[in-house]
C-alpha positions as semicolon CSV with decimal commas, in nm:
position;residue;x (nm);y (nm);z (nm)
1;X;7,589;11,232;12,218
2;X;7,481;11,159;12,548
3;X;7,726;11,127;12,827
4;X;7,672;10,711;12,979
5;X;7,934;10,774;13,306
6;X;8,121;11,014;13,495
7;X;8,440;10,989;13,692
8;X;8,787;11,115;13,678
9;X;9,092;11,031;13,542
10;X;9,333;10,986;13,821
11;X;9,729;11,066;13,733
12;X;9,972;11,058;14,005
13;X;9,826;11,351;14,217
14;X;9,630;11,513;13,963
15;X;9,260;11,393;13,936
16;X;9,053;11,525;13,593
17;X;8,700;11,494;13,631
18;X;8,548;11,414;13,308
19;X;8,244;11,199;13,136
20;X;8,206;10,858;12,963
21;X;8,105;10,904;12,579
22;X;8,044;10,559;12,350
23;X;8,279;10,659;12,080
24;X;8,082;10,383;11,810
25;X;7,788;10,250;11,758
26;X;7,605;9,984;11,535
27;X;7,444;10,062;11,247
28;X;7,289;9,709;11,183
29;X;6,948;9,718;11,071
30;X;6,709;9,650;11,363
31;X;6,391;9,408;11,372
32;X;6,127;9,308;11,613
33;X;5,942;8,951;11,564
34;X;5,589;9,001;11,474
35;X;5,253;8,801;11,382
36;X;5,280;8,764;11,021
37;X;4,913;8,793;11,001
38;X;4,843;9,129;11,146
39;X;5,189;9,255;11,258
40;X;5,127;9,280;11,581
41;X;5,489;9,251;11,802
42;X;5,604;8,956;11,982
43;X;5,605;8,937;12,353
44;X;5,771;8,659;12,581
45;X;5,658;8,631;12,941
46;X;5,894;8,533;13,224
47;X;5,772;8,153;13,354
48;X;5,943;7,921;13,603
49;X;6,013;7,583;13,395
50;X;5,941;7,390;13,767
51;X;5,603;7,539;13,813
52;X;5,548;7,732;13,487
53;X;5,380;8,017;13,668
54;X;5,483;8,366;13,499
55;X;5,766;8,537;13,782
56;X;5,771;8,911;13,852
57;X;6,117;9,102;13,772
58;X;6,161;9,109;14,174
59;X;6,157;8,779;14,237
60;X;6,410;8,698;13,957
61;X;6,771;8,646;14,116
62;X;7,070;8,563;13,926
63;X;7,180;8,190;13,924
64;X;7,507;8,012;13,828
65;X;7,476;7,657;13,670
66;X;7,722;7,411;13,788
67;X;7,870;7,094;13,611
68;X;7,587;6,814;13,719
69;X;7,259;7,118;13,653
70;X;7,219;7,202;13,995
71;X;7,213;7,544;14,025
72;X;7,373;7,807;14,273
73;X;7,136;8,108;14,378
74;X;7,291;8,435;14,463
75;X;7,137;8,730;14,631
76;X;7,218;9,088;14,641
77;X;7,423;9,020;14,963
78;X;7,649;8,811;14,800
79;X;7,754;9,059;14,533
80;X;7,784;9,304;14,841
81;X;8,170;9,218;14,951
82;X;8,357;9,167;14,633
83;X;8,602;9,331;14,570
84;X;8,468;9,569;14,265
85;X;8,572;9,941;14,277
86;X;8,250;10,139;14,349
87;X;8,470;10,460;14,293
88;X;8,424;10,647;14,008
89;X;8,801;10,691;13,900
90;X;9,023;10,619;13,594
91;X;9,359;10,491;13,768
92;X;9,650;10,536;13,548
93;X;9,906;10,232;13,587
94;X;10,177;10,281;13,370
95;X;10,256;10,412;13,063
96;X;10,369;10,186;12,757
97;X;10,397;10,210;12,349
98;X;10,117;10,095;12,140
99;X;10,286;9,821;11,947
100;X;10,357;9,651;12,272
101;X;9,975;9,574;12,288
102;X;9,791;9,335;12,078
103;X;9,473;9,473;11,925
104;X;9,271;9,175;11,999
105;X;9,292;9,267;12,341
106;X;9,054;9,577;12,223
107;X;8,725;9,529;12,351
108;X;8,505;9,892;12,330
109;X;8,601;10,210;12,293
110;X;8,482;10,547;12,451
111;X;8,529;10,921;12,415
112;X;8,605;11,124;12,709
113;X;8,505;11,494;12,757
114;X;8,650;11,723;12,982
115;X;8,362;11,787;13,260
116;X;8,345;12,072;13,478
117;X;8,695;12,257;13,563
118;X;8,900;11,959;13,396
119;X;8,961;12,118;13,102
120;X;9,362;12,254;13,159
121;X;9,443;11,927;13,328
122;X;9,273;11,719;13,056
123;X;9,522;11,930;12,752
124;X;9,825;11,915;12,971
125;X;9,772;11,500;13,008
126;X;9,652;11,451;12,651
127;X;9,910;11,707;12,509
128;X;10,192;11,504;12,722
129;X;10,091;11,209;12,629
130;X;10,022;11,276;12,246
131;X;10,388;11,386;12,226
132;X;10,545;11,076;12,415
133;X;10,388;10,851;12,143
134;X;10,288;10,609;12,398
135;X;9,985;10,507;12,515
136;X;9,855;10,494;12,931
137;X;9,737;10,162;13,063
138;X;9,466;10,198;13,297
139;X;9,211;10,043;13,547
140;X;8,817;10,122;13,567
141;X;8,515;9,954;13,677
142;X;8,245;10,044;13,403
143;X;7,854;9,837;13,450
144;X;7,983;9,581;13,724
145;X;8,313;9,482;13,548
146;X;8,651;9,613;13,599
147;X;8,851;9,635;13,329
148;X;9,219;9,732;13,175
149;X;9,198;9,974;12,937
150;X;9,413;10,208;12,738
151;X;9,423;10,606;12,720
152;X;9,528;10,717;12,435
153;X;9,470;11,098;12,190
154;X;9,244;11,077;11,866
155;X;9,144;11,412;11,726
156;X;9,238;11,607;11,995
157;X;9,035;11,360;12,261
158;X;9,115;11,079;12,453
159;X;8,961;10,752;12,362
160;X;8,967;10,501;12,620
161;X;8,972;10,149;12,503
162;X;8,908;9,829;12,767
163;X;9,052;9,539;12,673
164;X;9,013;9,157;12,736
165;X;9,181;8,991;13,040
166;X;9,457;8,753;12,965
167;X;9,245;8,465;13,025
168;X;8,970;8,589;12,805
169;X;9,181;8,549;12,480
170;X;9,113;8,163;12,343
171;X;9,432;7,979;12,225
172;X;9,413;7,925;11,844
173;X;9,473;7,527;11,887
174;X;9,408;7,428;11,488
175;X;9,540;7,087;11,331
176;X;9,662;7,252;11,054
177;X;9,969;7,447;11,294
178;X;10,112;7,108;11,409
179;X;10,160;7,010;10,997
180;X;10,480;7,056;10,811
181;X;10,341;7,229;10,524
182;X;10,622;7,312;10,302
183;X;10,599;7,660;10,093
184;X;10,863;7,729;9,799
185;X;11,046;8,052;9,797
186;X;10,910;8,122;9,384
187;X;10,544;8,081;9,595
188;X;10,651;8,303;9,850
189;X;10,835;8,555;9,616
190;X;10,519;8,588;9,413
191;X;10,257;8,632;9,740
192;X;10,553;8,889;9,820
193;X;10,476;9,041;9,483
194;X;10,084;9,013;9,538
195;X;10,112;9,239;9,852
196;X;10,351;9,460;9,666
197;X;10,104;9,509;9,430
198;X;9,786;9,607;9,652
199;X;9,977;9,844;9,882
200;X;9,789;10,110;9,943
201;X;9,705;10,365;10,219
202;X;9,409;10,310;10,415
203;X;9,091;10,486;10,334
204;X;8,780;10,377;10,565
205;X;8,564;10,612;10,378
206;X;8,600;10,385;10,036
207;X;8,424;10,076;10,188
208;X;8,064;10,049;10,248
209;X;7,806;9,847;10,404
210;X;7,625;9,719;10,089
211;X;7,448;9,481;10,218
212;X;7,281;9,709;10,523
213;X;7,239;9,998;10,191
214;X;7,045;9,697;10,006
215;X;6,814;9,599;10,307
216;X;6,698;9,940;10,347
217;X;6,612;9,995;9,954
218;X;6,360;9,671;10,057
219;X;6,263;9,820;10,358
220;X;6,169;10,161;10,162
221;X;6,008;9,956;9,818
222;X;5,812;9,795;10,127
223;X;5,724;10,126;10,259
224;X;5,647;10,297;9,935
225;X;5,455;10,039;9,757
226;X;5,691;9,905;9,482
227;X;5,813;9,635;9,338
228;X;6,065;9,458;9,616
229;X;6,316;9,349;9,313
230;X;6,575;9,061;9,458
231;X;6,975;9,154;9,367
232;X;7,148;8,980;9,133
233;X;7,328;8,595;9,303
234;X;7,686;8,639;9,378
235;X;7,881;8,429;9,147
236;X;7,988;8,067;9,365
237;X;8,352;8,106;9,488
238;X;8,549;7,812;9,362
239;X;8,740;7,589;9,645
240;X;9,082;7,600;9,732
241;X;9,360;7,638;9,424
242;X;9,551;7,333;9,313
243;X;9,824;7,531;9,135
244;X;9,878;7,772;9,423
245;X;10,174;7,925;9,163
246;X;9,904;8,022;8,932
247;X;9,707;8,137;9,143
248;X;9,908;8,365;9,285
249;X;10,112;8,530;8,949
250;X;9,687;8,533;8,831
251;X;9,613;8,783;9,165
252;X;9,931;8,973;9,097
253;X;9,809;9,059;8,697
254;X;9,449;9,148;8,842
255;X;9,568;9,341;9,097
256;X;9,806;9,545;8,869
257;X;9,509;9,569;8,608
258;X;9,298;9,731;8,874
259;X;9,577;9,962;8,967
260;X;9,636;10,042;8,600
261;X;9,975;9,837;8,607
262;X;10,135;10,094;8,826
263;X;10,374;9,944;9,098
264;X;10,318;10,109;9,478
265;X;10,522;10,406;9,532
266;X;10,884;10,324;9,760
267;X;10,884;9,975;9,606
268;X;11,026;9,866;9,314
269;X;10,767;9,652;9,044
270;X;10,762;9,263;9,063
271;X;10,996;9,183;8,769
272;X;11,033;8,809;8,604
273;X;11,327;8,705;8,856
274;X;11,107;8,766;9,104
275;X;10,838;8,500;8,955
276;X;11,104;8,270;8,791
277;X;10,917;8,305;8,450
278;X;11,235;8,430;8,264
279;X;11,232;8,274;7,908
280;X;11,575;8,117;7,978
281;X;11,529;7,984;8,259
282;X;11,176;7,845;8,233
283;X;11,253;7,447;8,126
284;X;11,552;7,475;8,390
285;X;11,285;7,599;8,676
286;X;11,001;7,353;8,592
287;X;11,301;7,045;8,577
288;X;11,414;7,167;8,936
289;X;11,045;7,215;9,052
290;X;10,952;6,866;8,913
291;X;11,272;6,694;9,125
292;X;11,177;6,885;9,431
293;X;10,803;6,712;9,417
294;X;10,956;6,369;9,379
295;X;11,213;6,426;9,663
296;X;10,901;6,538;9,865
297;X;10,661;6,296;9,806
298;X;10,831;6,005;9,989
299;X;10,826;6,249;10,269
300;X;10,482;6,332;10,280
301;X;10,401;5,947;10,270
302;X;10,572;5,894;10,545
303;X;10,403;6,166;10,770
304;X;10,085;5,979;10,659
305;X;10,121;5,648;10,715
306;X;10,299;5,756;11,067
């Protein structure tokens, strides 16, 4: 890997010089555009759309587009006096637990590496840290944007993660949150029991990229000569279940046939009281179900026609 900034990590009066690692990285498939004919690449010049002459990179400047079109030209000077941190320094803030911060905050994540004589510092903070179970909330300015971030220990390194600003995250404003959708406990007892069901421990290393595995088999049949032979069509998903019941007690039996019918471990295994499909109490269940639709459908009229 190939070290993309270095700074320091600044923690009360202790300063731990270190370097800026990209901890990830995309494995998408890349492509250029090219003349079908002859392959040759793709290249776009820059031209003025007021006198469509083609403009060097220097006399590009950056320009901010207001309401009406008009637009606002900004020079180097102006970018001179705000008030970005030029200083190369991770400023610890506070110190907070984990669960106390939303993942979508997460924006990209980093590795930092000891650099130079940081090394003791660097194990004291992460070994400190790692043992508090919390995680450090800090400040940096990384490519002309300053950003909160959090420290925190992964393998023995810290990972530093910016985040989002408040005002970044959009509102989830959706029609269907102002509804009064009404769900029936036997519904939510048996989702209960679907979840039951496909508890599991989390592997990353069982889930692959098929489609990205299936381009490149193209891209090599290309390569080599061969027959390019197109995968077999994904059967059509069906739309939305009308019986969400049977739906549901239908996911449950797949999921436990996939598991081989074995309930997850610490939990005990959906039984028929939990699904209301006890042979006695069937008729009485589908009677009480049927009274609870009538009662409900004046209701949902109502909210209709209002």
């Amino acid at each position: 890997m190939r070290s993309i900034w270095k700074g320091a990590i600044s923690f009360g009066l202790v300063t731990i010089p270190v370097k800026l690692f990209s901890a990830t990285e995309q494995k998408d498939v890349a492509f250029h555009q090219v003349h079908r004919e002859d392959g040759g690449r793709i290249r776009y010049k820059r031209v003025c759309t007021v006198d469509g002459e083609e403009v060097p990179y220097s006399d590009i400047a950056k320009g901010y587009e207001l309401a009406g079109g008009e637009m606002v030209v900004l020079s180097d000077e102006d970018f001179e006096d705000l008030p970005l941190s030029t200083s190369r320094r991770i400023d610890v803030l506070q110190f907070t637990p984990a669960e106390q911060i939303d993942p979508i905050y997460f924006a990209k994540a980093y590795y930092l590496e000891p650099d130079a004589q940081g090394s003791k510092p660097y194990v004291l903070l992460r070994d400190a840290l790692e043992s508090s179970g919390q995680v450090a909330v800090v400040k940096v300015a990384l490519r002309q944007r300053e950003s909160l971030a959090t420290l925190r220990v992964r393998d023995g390194v810290f990972v530093l993660e910016t985040m989002l600003w408040p005002d970044e995250i959009r509102k989830p404003d959706f029609e269907f949150l102002e509804e009064d959708i009404e769900v029936r406990p036997q519904e939510l007892k048996m989702a209960e029991s679907l979840i039951t069901t496909m508890e599991s421990d989390f592997d990353p290393t069982e889930y692959r990229d098929a489609y990205r595995e299936a381009l490149q088999q193209v891209i090599e049949a290309k390569v080599e000569g061969r027959e390019v032979v197109a995968p077999q069509e994904a059967e059509e998903e069906g739309g939305p279940a009308v019986d969400l019941m049977a739906a549901l007690r239908a996911s449950v039996e797949a999921a436990k046939r996939e598991r081989g019918g074995e309930p997850a471990k610490g939990r005990k295994p959906a039984g028929r009281a939990a699904s209301g499909a006890g042979k006695g109490t069937r008729k009485g269940t589908e009677k009480a179900e049927e009274k609870a639709e009538e009662k409900a459908a004046p209701k949902r009229k109502a909210r209709k026609s209002a």
